[in-house]
N, C-alpha and C positions, 0 to 999 in steps of 0.2 A: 332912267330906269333900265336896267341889264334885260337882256334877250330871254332870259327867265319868267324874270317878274311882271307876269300878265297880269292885269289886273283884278281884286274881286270884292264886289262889295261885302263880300260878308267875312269872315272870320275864320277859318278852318283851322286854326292851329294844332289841335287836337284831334287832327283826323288822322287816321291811320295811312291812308293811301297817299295822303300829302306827303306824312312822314316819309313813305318810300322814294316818292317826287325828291326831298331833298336829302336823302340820304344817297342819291346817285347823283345827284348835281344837274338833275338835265334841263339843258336849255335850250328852249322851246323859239325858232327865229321866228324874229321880230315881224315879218312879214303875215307871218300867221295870227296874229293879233291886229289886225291893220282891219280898218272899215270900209266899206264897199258903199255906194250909194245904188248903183245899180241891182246889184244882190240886195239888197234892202226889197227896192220897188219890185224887182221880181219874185220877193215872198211874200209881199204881200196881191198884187194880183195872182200870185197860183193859188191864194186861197179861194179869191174871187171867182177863179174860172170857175172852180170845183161849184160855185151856189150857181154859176149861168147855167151850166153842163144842168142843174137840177131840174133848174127854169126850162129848158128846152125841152127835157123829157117830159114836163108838165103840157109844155103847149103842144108838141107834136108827138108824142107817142099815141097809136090809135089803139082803141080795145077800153077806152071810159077808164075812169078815175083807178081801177084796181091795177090794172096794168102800167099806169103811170107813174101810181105811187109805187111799184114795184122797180120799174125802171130807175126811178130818183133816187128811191135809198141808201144803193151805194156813193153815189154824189153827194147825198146831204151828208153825210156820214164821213169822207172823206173832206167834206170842207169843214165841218165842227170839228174834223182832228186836225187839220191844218190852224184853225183858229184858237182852236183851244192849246195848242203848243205856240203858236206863234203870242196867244198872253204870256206862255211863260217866257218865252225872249224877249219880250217886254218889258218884264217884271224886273230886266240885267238891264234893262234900258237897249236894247235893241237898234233902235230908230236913231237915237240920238243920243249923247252922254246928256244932254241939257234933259234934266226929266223931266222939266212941268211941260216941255215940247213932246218930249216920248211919249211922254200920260196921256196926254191930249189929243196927240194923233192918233196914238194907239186905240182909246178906249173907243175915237170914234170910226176908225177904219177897221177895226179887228173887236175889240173885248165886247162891244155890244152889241153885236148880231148872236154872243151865244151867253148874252146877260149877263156879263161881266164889271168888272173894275181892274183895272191894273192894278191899283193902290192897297185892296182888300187880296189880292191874289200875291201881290206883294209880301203882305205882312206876315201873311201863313209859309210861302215858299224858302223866304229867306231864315225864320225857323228851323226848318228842314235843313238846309243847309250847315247850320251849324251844330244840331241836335242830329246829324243825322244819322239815323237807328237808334238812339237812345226814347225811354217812355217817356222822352221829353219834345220827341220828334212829333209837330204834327200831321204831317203825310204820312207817316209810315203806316204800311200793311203787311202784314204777312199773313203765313198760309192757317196760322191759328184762329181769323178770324171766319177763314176758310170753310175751315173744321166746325166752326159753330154753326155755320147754315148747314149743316149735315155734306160739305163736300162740294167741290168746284163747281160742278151740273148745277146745282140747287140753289148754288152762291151765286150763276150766271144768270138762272131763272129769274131769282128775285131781284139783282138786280136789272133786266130787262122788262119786270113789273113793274118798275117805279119805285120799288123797297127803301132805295138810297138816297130820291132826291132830297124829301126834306133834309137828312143829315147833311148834304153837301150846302143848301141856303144856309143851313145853319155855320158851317164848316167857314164858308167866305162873306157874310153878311152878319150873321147875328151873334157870332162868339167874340168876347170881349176878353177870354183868355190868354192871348198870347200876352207874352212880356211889353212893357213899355219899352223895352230897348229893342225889340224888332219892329213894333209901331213907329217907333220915331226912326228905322233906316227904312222903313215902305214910305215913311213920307205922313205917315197917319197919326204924328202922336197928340194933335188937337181932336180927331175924330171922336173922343169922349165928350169931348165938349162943346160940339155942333148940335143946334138944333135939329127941331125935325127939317124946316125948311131946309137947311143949306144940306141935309143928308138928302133927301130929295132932288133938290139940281143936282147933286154930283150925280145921278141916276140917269138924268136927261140925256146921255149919249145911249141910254139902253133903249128907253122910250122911243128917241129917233130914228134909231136901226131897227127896232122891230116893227115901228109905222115902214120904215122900208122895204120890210121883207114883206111886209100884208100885200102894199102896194104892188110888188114885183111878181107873188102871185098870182094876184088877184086881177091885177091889169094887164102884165107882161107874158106869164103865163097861162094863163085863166082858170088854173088852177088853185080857186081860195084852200081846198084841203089841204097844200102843198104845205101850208105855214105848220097845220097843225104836227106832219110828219117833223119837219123845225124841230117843234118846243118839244116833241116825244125823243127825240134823238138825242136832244141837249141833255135831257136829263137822265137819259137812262144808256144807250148805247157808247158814246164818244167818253163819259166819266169811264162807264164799266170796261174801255179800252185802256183807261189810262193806270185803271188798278192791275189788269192782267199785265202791263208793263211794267209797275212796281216791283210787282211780284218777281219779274226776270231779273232786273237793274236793281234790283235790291234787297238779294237771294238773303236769306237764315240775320242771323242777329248783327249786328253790330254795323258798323257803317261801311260794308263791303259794296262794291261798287264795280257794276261792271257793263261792256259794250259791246253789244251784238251785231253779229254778223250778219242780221236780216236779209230775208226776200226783199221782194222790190213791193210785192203787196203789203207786206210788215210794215216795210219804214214808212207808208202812207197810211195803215190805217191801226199800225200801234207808234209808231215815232218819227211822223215826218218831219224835214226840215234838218237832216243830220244826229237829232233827238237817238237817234241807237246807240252814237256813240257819248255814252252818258259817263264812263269815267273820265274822260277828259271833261266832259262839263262839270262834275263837278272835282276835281283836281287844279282847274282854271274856270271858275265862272264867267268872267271878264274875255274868254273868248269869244266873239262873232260867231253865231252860228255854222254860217257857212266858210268856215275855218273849221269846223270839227275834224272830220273828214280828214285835213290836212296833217289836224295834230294826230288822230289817230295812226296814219302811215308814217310820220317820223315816229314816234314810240316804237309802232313795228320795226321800220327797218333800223334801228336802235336794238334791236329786240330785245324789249322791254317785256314782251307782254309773253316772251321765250322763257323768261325769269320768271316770271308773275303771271302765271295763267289763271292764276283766280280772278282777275280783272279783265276775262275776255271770256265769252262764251258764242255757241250757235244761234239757231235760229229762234225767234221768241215760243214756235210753239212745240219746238224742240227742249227747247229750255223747260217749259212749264209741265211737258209732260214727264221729263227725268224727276222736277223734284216733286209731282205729283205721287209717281210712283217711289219716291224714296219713302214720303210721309206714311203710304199706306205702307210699306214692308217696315217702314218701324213699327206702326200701330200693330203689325201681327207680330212682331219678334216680341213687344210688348206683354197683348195678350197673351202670347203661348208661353211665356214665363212663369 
């Protein structure tokens, strides 16, 4: 395999951005495709610190339960987004190339502490992937859907109510929509025809990590409310981080795709883990996370992204508010027509 051909499980032939990839030839050294064991083990304990970091505010912050869980928030919050991106390097097999080892590890040291699967987050991502920006993508977001909760504020509000969990159970657990040919490269294409039992164990690493987390509050911290902040986070805070990200990395129609310069607060609590620089993820899926980073400075000092600054932009919430205010000065050039 050439210095190029990093590898990807999925398909992009048809992607616009790839096209540019090989219409300039460039290749990408081999070193920067290379796996790490250690870099592994220390992504996954920096998720970990972030739930102890929660744990500690729970047991020794003084001022009772409101000031604790005030203290925790941003801790629970950054380990749900640590976890919740470290499923998606999962889902490329992350851990290992051998997946039923990745799976396994995975779902039980990372995907279920925020009620996961790797297999169901799988099936959906890899979708995306190949669909991606098309009404055939299933992750895509844009700012039209925005617009139908009357506007970002509105769209933040509800979904910090809870507006959006059921969509999302639904989204990774109960839709049976996607194609049989993204089911059988997540690994899932017998899950039609499992019962209820064996859908159940596959669940049993969710059950184990969240008697975990009861335990760790409840004993380690002694704060049993600690969980319940958890299950509210999961479903409402760390998803609605991951849509205001969409929103940046995957600006206006089509399969545009681009990498942000983030703050140091952004990359942890809209893309940790290298997660900014999202067109080299997806330009190379098959890179190692923490290779991102690397590949992003050769393309620059290549200056790549000198040619194609549509593939690079600022900060996420720099980003959001240029095309916030583009959407609204169209809707006036609109109306005043």
């Amino acid at each position: 395999m050439g210095a190029s051909e990093i590898s990807t499980s999925v398909d992009e032939s048809g992607s616009e951005l790839r096209r540019h990839i090989r219409a300039e030839s460039i290749k990408v050294p081999r070193e920067l495709m290379t796996r790490s064991i250690p870099w592994s083990i220390g992504y996954v304990l920096y998720a970990h610190a972030w739930i102890a970091l929660a744990l500690l505010a729970g047991r020794f912050v003084p001022g009772g339960p409101a000031a604790q869980l005030a203290v925790a928030f941003l801790p629970v919050l950054a380990a749900q987004r640590c976890l919740q991106t470290l499923v998606h390097h999962l889902s490329h097999d992350f851990l290992s190339r051998r997946r039923k080892v990745n799976d396994t590890v995975g779902n039980f040291l990372i995907a279920g502490f925020i009620g996961m699967r790797i297999q169901n987050y799988r099936r959906v991502h890899f979708q995306h992937h190949v669909e991606n920006g098309s009404e055939r993508d299933p992750e895509y977001f844009g700012f039209s859907a925005v617009e139908a909760h009357g506007g970002l504020l509105r769209y933040l509000i509800f979904f910090i109510l809870g507006g959006e969990a059921l969509t999302l159970v639904k989204k990774y657990y109960l839709s049976s929509g996607t194609s049989s040919k993204f089911k059988a490269q997540a690994g899932g294409g017998q899950q039609a025809r499992q019962g209820l039992g064996t859908k159940v164990a596959e669940m049993a690493h969710v059950v184990l990590c969240q008697l975990i987390l009861i335990a760790l509050c409840t004993f380690v911290a002694k704060a049993w409310y600690l969980y319940f902040v958890w299950m509210y986070v999961a479903v409402t805070w760390s998803p609605m981080m991951s849509r205001i990200r969409f929103l940046v990395e995957h600006p206006g129609a089509g399969d545009r795709t681009v990498s942000t310069d983030a703050r140091a607060w952004e990359r942890l609590y809209f893309a940790p883990y290298q997660f900014n620089f999202h067109f080299e993820h997806h330009a190379w899926p098959g890179v190692p996370p923490y290779r991102l980073g690397g590949v992003h400075h050769y393309l620059a000092a290549g200056s790549f992204f000198e040619r194609h600054p549509e593939y690079r932009t600022d900060t996420f919430v720099g980003s959001l508010r240029r095309q916030a205010r583009a959407l609204r000065e169209a809707k006036s050039a609109t109306l005043g027509s």
